[in-house]
C-alpha positions as CSV (number, residue, x, y, z in Angstrom):
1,X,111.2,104.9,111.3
2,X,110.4,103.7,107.7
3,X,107.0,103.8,106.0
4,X,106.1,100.4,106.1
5,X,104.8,100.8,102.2
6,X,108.8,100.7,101.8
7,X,109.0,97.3,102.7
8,X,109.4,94.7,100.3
9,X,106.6,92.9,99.4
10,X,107.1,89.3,99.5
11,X,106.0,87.7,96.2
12,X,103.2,85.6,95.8
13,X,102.6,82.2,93.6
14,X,99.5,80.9,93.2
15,X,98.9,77.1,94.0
16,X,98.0,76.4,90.7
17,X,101.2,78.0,88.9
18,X,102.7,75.7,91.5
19,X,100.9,72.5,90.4
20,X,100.4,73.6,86.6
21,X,96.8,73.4,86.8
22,X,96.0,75.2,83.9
23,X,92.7,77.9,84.5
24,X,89.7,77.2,82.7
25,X,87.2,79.2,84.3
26,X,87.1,82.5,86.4
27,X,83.5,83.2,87.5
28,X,83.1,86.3,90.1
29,X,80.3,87.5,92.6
30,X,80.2,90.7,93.3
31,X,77.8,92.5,95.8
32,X,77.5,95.9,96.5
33,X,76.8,96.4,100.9
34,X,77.6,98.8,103.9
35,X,81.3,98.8,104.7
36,X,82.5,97.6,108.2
37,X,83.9,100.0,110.4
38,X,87.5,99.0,109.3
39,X,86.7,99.1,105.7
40,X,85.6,102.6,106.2
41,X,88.8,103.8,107.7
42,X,91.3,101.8,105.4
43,X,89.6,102.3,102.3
44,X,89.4,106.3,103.2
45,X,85.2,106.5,102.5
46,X,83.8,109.2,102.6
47,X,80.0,109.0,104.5
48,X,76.9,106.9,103.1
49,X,79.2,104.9,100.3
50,X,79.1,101.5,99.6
51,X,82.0,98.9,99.1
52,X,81.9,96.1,96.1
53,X,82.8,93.1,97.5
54,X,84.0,90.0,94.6
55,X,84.7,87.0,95.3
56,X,86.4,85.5,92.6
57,X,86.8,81.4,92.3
58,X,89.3,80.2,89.3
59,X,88.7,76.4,88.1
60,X,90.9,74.2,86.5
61,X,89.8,71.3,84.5
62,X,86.7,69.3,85.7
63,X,84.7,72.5,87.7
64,X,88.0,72.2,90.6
65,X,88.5,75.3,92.2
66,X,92.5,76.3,92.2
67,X,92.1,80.0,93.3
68,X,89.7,81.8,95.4
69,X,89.9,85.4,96.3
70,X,87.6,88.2,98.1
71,X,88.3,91.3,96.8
72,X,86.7,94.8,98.6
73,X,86.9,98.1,97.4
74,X,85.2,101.6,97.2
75,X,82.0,101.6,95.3
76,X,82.2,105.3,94.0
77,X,85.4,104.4,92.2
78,X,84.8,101.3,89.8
79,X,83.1,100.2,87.2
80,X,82.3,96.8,86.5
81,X,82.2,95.5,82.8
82,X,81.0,91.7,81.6
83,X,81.7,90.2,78.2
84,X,80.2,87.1,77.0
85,X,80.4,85.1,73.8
86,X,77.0,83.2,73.4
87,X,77.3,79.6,72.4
């Protein structure tokens, strides 16, 4: 039997490659909560540790969301950084 991380991964394009709508804007939530119980085993947690859970929305011209993605992963092993330019 093969490991299935041998597999091939099939490859992904996102919609707005597809379309050419260009991305403008990448705004992210991020919360920091309790993992479910099959966050806890697939992520490898050890007790009492929280996930991060983004959700990430990409926009293309005139505020229209092209991309959205939830991302969740171990809290004890990011860090989060934010730059801004004021205008």
């Amino acid at each position: 039997m093969t490991d299935p991380s041998d597999r091939a991964q099939p490859r992904f394009r996102p919609l707005w490659r597809i379309r050419r709508l260009p991305p403008r804007l990448s705004v992210d939530r991020v919360s920091a909560r309790v993992p479910t119980q099959e966050q806890y085993e697939a992520l490898h947690l050890p007790s009492n540790l929280p996930v991060l859970r983004t959700l990430r929305v990409v926009y293309s011209d005139h505020e229209r969301p092209i991309e959205a993605t939830v991302m969740v992963k171990a809290g004890h092993l990011y860090e989060l950084q934010y730059e801004f330019t004021p205008e």
